[in-house]
C-alpha positions in Angstrom: -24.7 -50.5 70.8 -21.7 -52.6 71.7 -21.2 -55.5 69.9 -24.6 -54.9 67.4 -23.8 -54.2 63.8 -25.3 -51.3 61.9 -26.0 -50.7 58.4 -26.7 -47.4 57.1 -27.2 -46.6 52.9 -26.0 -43.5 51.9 -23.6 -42.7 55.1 -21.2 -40.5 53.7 -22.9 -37.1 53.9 -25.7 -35.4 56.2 -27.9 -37.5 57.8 -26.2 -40.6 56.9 -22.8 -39.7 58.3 -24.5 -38.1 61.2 -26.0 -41.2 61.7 -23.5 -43.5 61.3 -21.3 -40.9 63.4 -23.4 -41.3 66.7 -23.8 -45.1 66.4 -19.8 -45.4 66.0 -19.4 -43.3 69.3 -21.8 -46.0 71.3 -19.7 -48.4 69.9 -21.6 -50.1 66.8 -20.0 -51.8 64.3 -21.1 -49.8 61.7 -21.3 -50.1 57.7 -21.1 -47.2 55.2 -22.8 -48.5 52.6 -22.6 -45.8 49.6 -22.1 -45.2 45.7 -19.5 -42.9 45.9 -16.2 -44.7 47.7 -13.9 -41.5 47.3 -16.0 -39.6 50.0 -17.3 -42.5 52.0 -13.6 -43.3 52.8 -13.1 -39.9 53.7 -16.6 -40.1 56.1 -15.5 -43.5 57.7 -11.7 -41.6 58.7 -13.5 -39.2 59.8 -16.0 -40.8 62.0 -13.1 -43.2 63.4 -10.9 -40.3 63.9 -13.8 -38.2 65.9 -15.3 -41.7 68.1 -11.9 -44.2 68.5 -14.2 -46.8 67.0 -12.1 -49.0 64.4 -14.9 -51.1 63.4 -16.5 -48.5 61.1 -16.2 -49.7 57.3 -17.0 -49.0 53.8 -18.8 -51.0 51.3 -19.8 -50.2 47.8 -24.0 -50.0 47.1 -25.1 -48.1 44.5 -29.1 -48.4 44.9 -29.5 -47.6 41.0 -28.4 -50.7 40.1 -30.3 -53.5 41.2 -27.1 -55.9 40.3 -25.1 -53.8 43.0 -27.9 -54.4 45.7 -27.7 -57.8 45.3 -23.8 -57.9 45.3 -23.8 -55.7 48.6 -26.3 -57.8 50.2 -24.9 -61.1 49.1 -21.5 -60.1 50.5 -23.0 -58.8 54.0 -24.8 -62.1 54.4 -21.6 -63.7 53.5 -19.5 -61.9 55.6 -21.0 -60.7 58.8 -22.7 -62.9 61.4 -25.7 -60.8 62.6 -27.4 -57.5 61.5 -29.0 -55.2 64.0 -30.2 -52.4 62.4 -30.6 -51.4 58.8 -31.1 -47.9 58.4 -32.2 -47.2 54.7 -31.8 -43.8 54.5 -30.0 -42.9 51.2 -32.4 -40.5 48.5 -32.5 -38.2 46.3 -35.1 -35.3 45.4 -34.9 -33.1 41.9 -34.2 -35.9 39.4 -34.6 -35.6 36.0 -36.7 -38.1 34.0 -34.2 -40.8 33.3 -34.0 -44.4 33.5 -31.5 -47.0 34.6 -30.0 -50.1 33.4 -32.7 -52.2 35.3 -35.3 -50.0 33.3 -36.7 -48.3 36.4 -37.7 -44.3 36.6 -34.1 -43.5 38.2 -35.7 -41.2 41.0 -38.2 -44.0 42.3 -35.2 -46.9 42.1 -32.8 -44.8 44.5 -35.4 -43.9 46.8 -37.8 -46.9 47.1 -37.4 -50.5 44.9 -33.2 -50.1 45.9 -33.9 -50.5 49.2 -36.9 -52.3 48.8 -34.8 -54.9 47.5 -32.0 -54.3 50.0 -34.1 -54.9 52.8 -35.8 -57.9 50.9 -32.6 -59.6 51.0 -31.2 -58.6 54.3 -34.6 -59.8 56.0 -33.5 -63.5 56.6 -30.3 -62.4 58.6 -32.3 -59.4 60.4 -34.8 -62.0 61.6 -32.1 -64.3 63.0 -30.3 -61.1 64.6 -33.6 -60.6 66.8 -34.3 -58.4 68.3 -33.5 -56.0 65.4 -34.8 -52.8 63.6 -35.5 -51.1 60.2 -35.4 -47.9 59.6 -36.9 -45.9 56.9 -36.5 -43.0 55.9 -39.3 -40.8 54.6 -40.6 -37.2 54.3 -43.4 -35.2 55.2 -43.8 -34.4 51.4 -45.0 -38.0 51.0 -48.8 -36.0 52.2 -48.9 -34.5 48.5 -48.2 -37.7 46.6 -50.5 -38.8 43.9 -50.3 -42.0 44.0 -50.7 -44.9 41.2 -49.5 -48.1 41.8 -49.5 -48.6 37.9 -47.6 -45.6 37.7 -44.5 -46.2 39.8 -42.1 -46.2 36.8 -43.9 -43.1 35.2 -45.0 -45.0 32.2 -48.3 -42.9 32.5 -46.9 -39.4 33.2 -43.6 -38.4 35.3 -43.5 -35.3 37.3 -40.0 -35.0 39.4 -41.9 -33.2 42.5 -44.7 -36.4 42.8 -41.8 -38.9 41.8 -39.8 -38.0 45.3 -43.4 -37.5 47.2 -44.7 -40.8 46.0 -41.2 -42.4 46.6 -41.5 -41.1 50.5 -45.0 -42.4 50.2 -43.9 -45.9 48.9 -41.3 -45.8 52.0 -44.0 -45.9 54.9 -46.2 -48.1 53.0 -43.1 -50.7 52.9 -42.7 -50.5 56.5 -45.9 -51.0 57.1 -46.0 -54.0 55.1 -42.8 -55.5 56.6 -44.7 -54.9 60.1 -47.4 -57.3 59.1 -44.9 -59.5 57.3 -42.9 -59.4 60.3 -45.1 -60.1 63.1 -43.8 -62.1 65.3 -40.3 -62.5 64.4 -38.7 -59.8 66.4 -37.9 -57.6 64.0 -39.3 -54.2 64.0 -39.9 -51.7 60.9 -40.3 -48.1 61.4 -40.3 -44.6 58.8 -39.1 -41.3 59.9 -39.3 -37.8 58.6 -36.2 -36.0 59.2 -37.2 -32.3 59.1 -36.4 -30.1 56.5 -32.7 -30.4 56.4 -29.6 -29.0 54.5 -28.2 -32.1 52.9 -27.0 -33.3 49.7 -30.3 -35.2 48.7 -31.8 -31.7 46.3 -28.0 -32.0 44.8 -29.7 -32.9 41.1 -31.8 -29.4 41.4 -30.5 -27.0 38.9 -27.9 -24.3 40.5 -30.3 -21.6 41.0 -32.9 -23.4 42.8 -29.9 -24.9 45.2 -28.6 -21.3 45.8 -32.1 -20.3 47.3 -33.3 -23.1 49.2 -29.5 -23.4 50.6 -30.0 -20.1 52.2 -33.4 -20.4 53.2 -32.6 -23.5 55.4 -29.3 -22.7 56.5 -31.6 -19.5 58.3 -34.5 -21.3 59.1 -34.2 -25.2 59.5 -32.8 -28.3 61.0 -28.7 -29.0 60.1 -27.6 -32.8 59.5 -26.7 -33.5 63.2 -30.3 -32.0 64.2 -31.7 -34.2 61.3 -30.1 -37.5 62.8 -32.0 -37.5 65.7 -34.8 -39.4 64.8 -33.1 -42.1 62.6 -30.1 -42.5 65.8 -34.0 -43.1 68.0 -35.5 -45.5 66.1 -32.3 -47.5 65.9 -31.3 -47.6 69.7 -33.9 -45.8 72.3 -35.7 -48.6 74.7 -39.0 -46.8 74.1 -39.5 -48.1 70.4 -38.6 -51.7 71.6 -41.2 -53.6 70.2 -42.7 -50.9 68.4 -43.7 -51.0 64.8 -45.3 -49.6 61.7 -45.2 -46.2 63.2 -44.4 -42.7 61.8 -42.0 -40.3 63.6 -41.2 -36.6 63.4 -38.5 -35.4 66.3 -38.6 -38.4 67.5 -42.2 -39.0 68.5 -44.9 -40.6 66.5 -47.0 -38.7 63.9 -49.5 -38.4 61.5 -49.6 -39.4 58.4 -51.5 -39.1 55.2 -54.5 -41.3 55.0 -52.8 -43.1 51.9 -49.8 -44.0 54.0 -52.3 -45.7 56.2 -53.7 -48.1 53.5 -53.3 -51.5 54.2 -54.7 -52.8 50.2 -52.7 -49.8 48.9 -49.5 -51.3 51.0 -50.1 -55.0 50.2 -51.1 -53.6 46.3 -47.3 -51.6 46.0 -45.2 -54.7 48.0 -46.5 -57.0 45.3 -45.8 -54.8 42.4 -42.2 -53.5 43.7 -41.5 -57.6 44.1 -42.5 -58.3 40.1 -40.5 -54.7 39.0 -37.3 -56.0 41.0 -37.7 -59.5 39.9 -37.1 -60.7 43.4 -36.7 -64.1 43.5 -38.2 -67.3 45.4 -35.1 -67.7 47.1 -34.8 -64.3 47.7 -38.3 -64.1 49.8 -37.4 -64.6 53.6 -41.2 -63.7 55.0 
């Protein structure tokens, strides 16, 4: 990865760090992009310490607020000559039904329309980076979603379990989209299911509930570095070159629900997440 730049949302726990951590050691340039700076910092000394790579960095991006996408993404366009790989794989499961300041369910902003717009905005400099590679990052839970375009922001009902399943859902359905929008340009758009991990993204789940499912996955299931596998694959293995709009468990393609495979149901959600974002003329790059 020498000399390709790297960004990965959400780097400074689990996946994320372990993530960032592996494209550091093969020599990426690569970009923390997180909400919380006090432990990013710590995650980028750490990650320099343990690989020798210098060019590891922090920048501020808290998906919540769509103001802070755009400020991230207008600085990295500002600032950094190409863009490799963006690897959007901040979330959050076990949120409460609360909105933000843009007026979006908070749950279904962090895990789909941030980086929807993120990669929205970051397209244009991906596309003259080519080859390059987007990363989502999904869930197997995205099989039970119930999903209503109309009902992305839970103005008809809100349940916190379908608004993380249909947010995973809305994540393949975007990279399938960008894979049609895409065609041709050399840039590639993939989604991943990590496993069932031990992370910080069930951190809003009350105490109890984190007490159990800590210990039944520290027994049973995948830890962070095990998690990373996939997301480190589909950002640097020769055998996805070329390849997207494909699903991957353990770092081969899968299955996925027949939703996920809708191409109406795709082009029907792209077209609603641009009017809930208010993207912008200038800010369309397809």
């Amino acid at each position: 990865m020498d000399g390709k730049t790297v960004i990965v949302t959400g780097a400074n726990t689990g996946i994320g760090k372990e993530t960032a951590h592996d494209l550091a050691r093969r020599g990426a340039k690569v970009i923390l992009a997180c909400r919380d700076l006090e432990k990013a910092k710590k995650a980028c000394a750490d990650i320099v310490a343990s690989t020798g790579n210098s060019l590891v960095e922090v920048q501020h991006l808290d998906l919540s607020s769509l103001a802070s996408v755009r400020k991230f993404a207008n600085n990295i366009i500002n600032t950094e000559p190409r863009l490799d790989v963006l690897i959007n794989n901040a979330g959050a499961g076990g949120i409460v039904e609360k909105f933000t300041a843009d007026n979006l369910q908070l749950g279904m902003q962090v895990n789909h329309f941030g980086g929807f717009l993120l990669t929205c905005l970051l397209v244009d400099l991906l596309k003259k980076s080519a080859p390059s590679r987007i990363v989502m990052l999904s869930s197997i839970l995205h099989k039970f979603a119930i999903f209503d375009v109309e009902n992305l922001n839970s103005d008809k009902w809100f349940s916190m379990f379908q608004v993380y399943c249909c947010s995973k859902l809305a994540n393949i359905l975007t990279a399938n989209e960008l894979t049609r929008k895409l065609k041709g340009t050399g840039v590639t758009a993939n989604s991943a299911h990590p496993g069932v991990v031990l992370t910080d993204v069930w951190r809003n789940i009350p105490q109890v509930l984190q007490f159990l499912l800590t210990f039944t996955l520290k027994l049973f299931f995948k830890n962070a570095v095990e998690g990373a596998q996939t997301s480190i694959y589909l950002a640097v293995s020769e055998e996805v070159e070329g390849v997207s709009g494909k699903y991957f468990v353990d770092c081969q393609e899968a299955s996925t629900s027949k939703a996920a495979k809708d191409e109406f149901l795709a082009k029907a959600l792209w077209e609603k997440s641009e009017a809930m974002v208010g993207l912008k003329p200038e800010e369309m790059h397809f």
